[in-house]
N, CA, C and O atoms as a GROMACS GRO file, in nm:
protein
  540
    1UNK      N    1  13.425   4.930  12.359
    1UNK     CA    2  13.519   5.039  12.340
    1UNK      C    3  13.442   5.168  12.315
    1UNK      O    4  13.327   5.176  12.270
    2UNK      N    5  13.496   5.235  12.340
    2UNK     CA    6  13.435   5.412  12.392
    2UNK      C    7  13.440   5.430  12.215
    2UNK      O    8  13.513   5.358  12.149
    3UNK      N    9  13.367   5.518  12.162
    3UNK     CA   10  13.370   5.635  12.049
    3UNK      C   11  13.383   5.771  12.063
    3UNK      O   12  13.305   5.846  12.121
    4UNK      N   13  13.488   5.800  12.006
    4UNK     CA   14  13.498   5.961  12.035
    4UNK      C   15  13.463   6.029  11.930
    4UNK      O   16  13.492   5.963  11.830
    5UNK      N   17  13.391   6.175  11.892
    5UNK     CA   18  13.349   6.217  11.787
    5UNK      C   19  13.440   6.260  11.745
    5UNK      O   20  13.404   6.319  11.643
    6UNK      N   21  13.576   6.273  11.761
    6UNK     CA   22  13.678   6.298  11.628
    6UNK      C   23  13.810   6.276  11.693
    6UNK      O   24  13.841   6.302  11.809
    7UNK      N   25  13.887   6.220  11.592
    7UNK     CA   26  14.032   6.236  11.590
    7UNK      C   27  14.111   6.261  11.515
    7UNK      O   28  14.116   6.213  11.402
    8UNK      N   29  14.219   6.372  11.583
    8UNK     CA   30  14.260   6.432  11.488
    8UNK      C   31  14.440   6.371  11.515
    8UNK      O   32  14.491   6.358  11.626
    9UNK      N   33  14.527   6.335  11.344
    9UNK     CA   34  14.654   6.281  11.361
    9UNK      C   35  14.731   6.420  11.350
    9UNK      O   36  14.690   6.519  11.289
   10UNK      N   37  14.800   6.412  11.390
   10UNK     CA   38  14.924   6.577  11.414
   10UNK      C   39  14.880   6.686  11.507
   10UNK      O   40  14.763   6.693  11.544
   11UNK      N   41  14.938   6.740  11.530
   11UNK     CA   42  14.939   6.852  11.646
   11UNK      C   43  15.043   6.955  11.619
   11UNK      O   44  15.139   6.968  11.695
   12UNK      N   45  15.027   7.033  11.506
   12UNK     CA   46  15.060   7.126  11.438
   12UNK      C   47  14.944   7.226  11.449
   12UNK      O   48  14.836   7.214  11.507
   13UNK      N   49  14.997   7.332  11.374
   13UNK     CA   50  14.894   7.432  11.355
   13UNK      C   51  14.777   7.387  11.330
   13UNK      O   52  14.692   7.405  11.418
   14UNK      N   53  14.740   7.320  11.213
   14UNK     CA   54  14.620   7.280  11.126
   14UNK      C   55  14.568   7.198  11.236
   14UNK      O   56  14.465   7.248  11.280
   15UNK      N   57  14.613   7.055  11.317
   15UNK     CA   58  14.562   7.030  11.381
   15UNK      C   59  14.510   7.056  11.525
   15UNK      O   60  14.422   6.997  11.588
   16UNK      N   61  14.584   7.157  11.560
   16UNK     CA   62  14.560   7.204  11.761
   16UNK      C   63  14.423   7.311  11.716
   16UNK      O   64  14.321   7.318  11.784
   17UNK      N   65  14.452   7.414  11.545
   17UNK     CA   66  14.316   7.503  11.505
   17UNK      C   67  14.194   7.376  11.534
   17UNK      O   68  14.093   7.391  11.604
   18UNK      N   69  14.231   7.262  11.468
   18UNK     CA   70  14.058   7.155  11.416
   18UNK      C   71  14.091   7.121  11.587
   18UNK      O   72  14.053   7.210  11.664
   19UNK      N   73  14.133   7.044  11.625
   19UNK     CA   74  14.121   7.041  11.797
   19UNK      C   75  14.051   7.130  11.869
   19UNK      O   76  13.951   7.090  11.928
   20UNK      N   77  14.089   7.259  11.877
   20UNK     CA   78  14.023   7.380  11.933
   20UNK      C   79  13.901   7.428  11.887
   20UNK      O   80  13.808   7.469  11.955
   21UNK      N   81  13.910   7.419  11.754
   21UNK     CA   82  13.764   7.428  11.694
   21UNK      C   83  13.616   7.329  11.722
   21UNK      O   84  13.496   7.358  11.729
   22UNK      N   85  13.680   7.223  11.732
   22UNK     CA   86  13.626   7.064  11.758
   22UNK      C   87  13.562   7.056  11.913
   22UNK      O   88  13.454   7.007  11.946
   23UNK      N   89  13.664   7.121  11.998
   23UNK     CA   90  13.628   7.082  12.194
   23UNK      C   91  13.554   7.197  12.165
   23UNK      O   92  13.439   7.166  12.131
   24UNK      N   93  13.573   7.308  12.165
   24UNK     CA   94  13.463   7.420  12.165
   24UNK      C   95  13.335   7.450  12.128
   24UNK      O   96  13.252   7.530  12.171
   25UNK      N   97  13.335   7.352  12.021
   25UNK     CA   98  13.172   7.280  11.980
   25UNK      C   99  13.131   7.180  12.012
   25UNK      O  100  13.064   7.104  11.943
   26UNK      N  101  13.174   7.161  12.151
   26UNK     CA  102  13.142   7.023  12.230
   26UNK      C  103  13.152   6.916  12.171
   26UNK      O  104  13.049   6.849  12.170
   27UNK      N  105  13.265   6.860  12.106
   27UNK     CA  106  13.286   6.695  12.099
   27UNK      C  107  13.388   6.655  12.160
   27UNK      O  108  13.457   6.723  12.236
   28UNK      N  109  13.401   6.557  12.134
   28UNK     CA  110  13.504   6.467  12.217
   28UNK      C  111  13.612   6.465  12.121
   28UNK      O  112  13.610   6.458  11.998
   29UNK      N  113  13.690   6.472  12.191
   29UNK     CA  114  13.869   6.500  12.064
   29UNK      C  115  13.994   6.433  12.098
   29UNK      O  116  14.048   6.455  12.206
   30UNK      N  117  14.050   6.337  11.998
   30UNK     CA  118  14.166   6.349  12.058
   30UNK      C  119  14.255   6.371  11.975
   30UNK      O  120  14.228   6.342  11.858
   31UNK      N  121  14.380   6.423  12.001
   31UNK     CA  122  14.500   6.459  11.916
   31UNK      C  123  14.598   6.366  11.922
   31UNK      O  124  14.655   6.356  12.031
   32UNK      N  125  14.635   6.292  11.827
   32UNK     CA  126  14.769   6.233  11.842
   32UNK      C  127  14.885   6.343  11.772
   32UNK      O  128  14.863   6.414  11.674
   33UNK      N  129  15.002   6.336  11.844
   33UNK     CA  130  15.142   6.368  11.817
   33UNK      C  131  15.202   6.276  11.817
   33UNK      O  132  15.183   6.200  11.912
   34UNK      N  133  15.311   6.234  11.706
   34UNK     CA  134  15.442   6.129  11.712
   34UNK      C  135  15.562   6.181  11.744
   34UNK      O  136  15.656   6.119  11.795
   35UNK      N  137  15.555   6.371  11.695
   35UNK     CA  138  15.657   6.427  11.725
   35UNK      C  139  15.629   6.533  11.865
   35UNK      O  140  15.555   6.512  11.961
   36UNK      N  141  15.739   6.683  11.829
   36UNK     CA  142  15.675   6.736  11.955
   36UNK      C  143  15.571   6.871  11.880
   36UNK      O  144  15.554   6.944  11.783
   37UNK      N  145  15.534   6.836  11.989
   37UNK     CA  146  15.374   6.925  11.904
   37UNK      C  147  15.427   7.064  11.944
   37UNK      O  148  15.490   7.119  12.034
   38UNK      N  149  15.338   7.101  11.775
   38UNK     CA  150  15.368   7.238  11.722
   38UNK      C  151  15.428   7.199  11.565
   38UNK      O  152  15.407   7.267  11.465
   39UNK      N  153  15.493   7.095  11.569
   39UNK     CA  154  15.536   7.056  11.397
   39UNK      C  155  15.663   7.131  11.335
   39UNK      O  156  15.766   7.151  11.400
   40UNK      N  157  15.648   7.159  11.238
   40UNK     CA  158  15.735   7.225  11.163
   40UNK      C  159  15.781   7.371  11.250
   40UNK      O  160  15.884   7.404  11.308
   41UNK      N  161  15.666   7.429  11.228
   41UNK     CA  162  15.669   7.566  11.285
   41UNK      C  163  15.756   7.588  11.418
   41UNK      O  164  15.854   7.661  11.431
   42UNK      N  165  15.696   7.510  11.507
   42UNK     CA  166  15.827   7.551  11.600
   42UNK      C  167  16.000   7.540  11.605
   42UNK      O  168  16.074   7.534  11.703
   43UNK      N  169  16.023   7.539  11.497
   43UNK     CA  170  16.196   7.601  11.418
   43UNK      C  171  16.178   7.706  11.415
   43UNK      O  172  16.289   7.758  11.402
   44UNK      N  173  16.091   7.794  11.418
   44UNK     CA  174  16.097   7.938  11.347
   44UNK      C  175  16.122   7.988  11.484
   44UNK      O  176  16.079   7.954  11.594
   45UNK      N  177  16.237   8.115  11.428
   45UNK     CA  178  16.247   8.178  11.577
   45UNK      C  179  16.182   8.293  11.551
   45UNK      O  180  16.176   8.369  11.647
   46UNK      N  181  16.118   8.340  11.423
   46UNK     CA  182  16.063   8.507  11.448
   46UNK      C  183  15.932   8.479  11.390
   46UNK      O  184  15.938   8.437  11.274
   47UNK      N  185  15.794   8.494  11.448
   47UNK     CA  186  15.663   8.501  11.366
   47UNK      C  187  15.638   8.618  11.349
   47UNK      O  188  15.594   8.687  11.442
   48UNK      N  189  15.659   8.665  11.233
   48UNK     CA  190  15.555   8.797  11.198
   48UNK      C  191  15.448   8.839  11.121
   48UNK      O  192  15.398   8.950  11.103
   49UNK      N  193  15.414   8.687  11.062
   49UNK     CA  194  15.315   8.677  10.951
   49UNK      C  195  15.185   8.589  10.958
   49UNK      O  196  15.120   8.541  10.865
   50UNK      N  197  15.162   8.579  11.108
   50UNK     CA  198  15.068   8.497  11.126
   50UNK      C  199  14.926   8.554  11.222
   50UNK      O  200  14.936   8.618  11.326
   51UNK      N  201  14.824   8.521  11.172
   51UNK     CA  202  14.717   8.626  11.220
   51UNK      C  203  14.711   8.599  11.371
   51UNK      O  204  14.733   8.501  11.443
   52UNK      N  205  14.677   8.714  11.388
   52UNK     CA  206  14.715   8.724  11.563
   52UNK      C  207  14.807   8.666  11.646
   52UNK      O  208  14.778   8.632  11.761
   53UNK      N  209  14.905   8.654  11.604
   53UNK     CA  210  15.031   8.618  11.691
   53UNK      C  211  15.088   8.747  11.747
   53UNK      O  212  15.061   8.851  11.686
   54UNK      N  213  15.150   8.750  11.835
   54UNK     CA  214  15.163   8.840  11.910
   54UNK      C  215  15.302   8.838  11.886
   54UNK      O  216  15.369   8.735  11.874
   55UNK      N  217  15.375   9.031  11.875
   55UNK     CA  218  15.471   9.050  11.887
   55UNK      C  219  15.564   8.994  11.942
   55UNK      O  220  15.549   8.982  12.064
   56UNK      N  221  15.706   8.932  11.877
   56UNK     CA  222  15.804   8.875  11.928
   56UNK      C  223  15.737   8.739  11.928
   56UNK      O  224  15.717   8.694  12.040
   57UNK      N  225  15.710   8.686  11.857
   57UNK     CA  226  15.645   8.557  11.894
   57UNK      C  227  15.759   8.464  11.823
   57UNK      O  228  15.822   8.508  11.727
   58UNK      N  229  15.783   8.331  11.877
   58UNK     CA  230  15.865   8.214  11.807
   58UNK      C  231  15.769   8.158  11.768
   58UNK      O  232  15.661   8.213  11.788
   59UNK      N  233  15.770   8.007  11.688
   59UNK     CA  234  15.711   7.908  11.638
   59UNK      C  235  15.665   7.807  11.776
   59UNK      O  236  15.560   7.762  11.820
   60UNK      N  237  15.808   7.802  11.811
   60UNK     CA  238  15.775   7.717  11.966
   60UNK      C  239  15.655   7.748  12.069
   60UNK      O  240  15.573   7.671  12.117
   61UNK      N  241  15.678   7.930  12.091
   61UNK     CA  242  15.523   8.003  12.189
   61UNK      C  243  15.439   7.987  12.111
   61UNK      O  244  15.339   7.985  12.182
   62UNK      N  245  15.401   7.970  11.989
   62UNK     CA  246  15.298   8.016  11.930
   62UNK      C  247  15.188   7.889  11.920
   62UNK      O  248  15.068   7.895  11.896
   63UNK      N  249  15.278   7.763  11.949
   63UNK     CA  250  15.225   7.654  11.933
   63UNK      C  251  15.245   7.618  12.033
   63UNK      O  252  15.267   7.499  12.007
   64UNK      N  253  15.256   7.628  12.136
   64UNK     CA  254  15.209   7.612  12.298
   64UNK      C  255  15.117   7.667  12.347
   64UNK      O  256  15.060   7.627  12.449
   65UNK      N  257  15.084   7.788  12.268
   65UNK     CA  258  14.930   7.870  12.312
   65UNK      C  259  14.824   7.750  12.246
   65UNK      O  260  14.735   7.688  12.303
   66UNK      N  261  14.864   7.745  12.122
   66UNK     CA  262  14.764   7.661  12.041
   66UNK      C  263  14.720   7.535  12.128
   66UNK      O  264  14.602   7.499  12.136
   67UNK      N  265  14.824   7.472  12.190
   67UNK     CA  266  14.807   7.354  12.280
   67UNK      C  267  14.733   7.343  12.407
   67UNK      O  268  14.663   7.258  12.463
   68UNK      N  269  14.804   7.544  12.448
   68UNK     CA  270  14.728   7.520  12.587
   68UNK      C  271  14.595   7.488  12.538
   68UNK      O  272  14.545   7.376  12.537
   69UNK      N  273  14.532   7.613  12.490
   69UNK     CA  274  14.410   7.643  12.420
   69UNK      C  275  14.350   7.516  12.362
   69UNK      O  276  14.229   7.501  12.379
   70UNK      N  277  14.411   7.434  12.304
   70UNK     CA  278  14.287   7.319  12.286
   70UNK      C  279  14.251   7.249  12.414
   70UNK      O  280  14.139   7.217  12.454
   71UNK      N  281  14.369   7.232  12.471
   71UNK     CA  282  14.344   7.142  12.640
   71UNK      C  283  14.263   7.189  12.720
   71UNK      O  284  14.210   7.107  12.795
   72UNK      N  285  14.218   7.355  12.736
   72UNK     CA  286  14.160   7.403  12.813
   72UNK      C  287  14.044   7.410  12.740
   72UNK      O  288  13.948   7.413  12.818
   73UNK      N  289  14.012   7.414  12.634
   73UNK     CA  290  13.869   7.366  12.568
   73UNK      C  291  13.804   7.214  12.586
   73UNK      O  292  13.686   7.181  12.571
   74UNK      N  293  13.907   7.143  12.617
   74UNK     CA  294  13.924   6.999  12.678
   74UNK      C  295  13.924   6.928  12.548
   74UNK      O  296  13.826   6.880  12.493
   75UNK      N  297  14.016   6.928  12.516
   75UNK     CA  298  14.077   6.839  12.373
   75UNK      C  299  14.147   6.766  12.457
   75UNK      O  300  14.176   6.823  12.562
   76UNK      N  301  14.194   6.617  12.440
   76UNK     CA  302  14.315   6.577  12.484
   76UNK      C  303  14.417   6.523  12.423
   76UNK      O  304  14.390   6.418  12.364
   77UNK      N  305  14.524   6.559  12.416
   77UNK     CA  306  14.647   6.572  12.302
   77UNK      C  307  14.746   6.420  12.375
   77UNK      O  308  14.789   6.426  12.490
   78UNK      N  309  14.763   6.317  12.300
   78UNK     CA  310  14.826   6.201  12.314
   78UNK      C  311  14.937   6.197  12.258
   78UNK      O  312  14.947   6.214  12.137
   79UNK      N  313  15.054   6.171  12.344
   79UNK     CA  314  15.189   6.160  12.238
   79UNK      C  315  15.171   6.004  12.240
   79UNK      O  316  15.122   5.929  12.324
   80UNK      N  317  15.241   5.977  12.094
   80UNK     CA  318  15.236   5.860  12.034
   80UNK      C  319  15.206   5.819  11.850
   80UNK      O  320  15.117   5.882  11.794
   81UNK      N  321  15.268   5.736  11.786
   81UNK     CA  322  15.269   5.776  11.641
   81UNK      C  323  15.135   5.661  11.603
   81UNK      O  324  15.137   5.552  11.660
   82UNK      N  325  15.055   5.685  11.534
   82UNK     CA  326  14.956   5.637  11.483
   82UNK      C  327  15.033   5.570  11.334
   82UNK      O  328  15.084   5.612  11.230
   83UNK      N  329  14.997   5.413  11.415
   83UNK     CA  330  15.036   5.310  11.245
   83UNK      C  331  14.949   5.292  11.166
   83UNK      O  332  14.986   5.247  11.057
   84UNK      N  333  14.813   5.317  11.184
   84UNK     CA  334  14.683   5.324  11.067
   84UNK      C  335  14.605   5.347  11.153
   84UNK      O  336  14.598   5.348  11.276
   85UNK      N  337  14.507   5.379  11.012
   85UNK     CA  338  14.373   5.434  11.016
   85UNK      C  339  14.293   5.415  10.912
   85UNK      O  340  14.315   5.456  10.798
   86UNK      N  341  14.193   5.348  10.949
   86UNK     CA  342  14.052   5.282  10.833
   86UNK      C  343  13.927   5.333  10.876
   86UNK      O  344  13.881   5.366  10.985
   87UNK      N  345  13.884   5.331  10.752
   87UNK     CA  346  13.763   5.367  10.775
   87UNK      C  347  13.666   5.272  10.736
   87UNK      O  348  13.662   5.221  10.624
   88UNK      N  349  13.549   5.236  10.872
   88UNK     CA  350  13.485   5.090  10.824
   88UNK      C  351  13.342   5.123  10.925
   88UNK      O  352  13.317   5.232  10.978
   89UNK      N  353  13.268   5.012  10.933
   89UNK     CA  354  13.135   5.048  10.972
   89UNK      C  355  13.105   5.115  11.097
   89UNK      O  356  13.116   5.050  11.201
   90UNK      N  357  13.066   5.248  11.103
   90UNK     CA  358  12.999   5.339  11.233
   90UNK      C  359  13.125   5.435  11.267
   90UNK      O  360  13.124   5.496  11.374
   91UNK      N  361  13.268   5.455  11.146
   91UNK     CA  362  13.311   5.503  11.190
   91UNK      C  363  13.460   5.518  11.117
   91UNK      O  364  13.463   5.550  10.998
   92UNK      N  365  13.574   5.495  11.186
   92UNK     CA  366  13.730   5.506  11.150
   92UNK      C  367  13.802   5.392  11.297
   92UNK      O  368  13.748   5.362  11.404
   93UNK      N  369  13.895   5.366  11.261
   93UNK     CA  370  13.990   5.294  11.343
   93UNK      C  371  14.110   5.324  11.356
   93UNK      O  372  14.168   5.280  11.256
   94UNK      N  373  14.181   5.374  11.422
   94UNK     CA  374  14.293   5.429  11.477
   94UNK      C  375  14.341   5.353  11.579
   94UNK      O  376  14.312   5.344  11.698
   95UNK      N  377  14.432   5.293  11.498
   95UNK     CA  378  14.572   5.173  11.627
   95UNK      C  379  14.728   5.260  11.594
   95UNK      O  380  14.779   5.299  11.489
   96UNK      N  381  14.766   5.267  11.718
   96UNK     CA  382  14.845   5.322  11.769
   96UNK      C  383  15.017   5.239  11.818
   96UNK      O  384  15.023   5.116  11.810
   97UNK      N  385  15.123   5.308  11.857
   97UNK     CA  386  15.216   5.226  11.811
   97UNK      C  387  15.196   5.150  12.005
   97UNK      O  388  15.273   5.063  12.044
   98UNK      N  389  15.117   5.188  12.068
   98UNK     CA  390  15.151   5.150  12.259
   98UNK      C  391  15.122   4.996  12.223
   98UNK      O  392  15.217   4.935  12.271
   99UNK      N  393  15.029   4.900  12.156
   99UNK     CA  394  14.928   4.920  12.090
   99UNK      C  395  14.805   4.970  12.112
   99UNK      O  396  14.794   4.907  12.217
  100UNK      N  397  14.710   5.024  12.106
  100UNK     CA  398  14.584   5.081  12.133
  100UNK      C  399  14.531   5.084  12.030
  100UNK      O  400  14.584   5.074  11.920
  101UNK      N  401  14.406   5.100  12.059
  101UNK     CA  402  14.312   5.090  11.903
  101UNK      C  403  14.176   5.202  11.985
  101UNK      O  404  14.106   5.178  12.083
  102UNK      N  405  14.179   5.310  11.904
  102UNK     CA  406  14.069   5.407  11.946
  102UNK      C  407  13.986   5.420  11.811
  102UNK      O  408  14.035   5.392  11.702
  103UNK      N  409  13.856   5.466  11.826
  103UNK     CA  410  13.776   5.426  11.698
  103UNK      C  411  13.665   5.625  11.726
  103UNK      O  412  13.620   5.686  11.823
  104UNK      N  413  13.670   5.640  11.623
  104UNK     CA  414  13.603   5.785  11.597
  104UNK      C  415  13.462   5.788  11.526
  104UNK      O  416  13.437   5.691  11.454
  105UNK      N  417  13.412   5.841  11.532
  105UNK     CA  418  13.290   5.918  11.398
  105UNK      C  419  13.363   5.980  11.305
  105UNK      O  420  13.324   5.961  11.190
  106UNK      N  421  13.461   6.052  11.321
  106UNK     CA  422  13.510   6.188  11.259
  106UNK      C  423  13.697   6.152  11.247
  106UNK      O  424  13.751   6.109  11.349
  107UNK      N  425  13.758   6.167  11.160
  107UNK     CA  426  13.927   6.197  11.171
  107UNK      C  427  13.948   6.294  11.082
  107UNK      O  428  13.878   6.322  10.984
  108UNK      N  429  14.083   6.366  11.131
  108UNK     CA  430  14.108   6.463  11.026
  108UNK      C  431  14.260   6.425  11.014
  108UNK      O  432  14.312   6.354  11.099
  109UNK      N  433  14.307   6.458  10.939
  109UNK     CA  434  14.431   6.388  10.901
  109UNK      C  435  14.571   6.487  10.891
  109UNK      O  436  14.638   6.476  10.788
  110UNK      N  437  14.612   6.582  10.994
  110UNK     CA  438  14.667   6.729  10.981
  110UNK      C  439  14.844   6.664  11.026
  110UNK      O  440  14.905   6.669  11.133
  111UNK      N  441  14.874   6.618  10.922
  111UNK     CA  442  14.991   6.521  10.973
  111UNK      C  443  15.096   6.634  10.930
  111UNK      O  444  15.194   6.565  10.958
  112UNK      N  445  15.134   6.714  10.900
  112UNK     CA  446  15.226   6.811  10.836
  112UNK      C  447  15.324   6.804  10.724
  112UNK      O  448  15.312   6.723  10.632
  113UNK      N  449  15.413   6.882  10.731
  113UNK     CA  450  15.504   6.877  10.635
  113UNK      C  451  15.676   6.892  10.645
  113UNK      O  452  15.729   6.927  10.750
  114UNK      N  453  15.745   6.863  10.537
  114UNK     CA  454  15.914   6.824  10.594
  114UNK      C  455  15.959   6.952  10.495
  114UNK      O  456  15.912   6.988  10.387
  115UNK      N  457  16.031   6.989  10.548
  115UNK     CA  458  16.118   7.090  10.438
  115UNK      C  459  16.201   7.027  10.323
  115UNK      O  460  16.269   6.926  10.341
  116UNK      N  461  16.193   7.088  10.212
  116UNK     CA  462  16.287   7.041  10.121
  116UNK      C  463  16.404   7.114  10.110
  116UNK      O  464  16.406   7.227  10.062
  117UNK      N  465  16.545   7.030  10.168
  117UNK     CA  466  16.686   7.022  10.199
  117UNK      C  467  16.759   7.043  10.084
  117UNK      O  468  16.782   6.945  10.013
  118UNK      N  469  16.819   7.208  10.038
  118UNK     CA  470  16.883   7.164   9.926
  118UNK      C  471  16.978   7.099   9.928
  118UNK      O  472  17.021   7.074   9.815
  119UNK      N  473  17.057   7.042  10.042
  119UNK     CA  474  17.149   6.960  10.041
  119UNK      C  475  17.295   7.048   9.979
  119UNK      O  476  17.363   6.982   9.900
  120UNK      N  477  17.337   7.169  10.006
  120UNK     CA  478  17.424   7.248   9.967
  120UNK      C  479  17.586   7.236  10.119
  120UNK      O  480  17.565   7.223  10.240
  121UNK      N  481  17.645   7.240  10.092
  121UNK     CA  482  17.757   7.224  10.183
  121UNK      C  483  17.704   7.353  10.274
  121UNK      O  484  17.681   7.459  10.216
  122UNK      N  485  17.679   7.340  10.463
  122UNK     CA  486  17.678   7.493  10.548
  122UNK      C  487  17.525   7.459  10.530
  122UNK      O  488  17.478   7.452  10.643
  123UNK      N  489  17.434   7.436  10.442
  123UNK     CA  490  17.303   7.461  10.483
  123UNK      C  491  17.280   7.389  10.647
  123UNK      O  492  17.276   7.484  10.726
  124UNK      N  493  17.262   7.228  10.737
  124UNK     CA  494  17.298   7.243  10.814
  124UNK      C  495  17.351   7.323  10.967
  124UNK      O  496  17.304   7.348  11.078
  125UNK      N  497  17.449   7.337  10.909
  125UNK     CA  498  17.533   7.403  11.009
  125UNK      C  499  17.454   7.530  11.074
  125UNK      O  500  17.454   7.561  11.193
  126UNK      N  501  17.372   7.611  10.945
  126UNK     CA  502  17.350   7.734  10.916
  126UNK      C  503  17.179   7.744  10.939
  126UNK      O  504  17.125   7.852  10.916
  127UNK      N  505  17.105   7.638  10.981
  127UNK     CA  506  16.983   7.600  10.986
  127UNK      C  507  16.945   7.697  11.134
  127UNK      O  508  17.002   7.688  11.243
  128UNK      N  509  16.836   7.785  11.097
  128UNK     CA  510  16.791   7.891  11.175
  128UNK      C  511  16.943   7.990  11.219
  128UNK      O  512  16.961   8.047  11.327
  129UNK      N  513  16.996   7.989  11.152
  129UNK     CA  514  17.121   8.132  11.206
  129UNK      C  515  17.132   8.177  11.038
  129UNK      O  516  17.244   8.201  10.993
  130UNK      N  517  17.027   8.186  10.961
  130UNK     CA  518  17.046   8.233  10.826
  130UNK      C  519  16.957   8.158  10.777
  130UNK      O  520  16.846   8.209  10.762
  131UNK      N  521  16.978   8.009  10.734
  131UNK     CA  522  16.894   7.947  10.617
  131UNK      C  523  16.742   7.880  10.679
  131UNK      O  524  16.739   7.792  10.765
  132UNK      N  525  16.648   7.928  10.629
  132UNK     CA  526  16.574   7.880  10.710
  132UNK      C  527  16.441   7.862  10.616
  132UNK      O  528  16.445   7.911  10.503
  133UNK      N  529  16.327   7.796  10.658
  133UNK     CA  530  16.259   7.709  10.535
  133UNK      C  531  16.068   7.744  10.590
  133UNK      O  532  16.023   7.754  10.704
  134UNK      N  533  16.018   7.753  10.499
  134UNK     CA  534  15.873   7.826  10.506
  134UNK      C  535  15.809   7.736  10.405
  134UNK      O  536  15.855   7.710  10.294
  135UNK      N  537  15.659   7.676  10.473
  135UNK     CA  538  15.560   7.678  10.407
  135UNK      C  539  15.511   7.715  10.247
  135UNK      O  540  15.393   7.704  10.215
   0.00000   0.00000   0.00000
């Protein structure tokens, strides 16, 4: 079985940055996603607080640049949810739900985060047309 020098779980911000950072210093990368990549962030329909994002930017564009941009550094981004990961001799082990089992030098673990729901009657309904949830 092949070794890749890193893998990274999520494909969010934190992870497409270590992806992009990772292919660009020549290693071998791969990204798993379980969801659709970009994470949390792509709910947001207005970015205005994020370094170098470009005017009018959503969460959705902003993390499709991030994506192109690791792919074209040659990262390769895998949809599929990762059921563990150990770490044991020469490395880490990463089995996957297809099943697959890919094994690294390197993992980073950029799995993201869930909003906390106050659970108020209309929050729902009202999710990105008013109520909307940040980092």
């Amino acid at each position: 079985m092949d070794i890749t020098d890193i893998i990274i779980i999520g494909a969010g911000p934190a992870g497409l940055s270590a992806a992009l950072y990772a292919a660009r210093s020549g290693l071998d990368c791969l990204v798993f996603e379980k969801g659709a990549v970009g994470g949390l962030i792509t709910q947001t329909t207005e970015i205005d607080n994020y370094p170098a994002a470009p005017e009018n930017s959503t969460g959705a564009s902003l993390t499709e640049r991030m994506r192109q941009q690791a792919a074209e550094a040659g990262c390769k981004i895998i949809s599929g949810e990762v059921l563990s990961a150990a770490k044991g001799e020469g490395g880490f082990t990463v089995v996957t739900d297809e099943p697959e089992e890919y094994k690294s030098k390197a993992l980073i673990i950029a799995s993201g985060s869930l909003p906390r729901l106050l659970g108020i009657p209309g929050e729902g309904e009202l999710r990105g047309r008013g109520v909307s949830y940040c980092a």
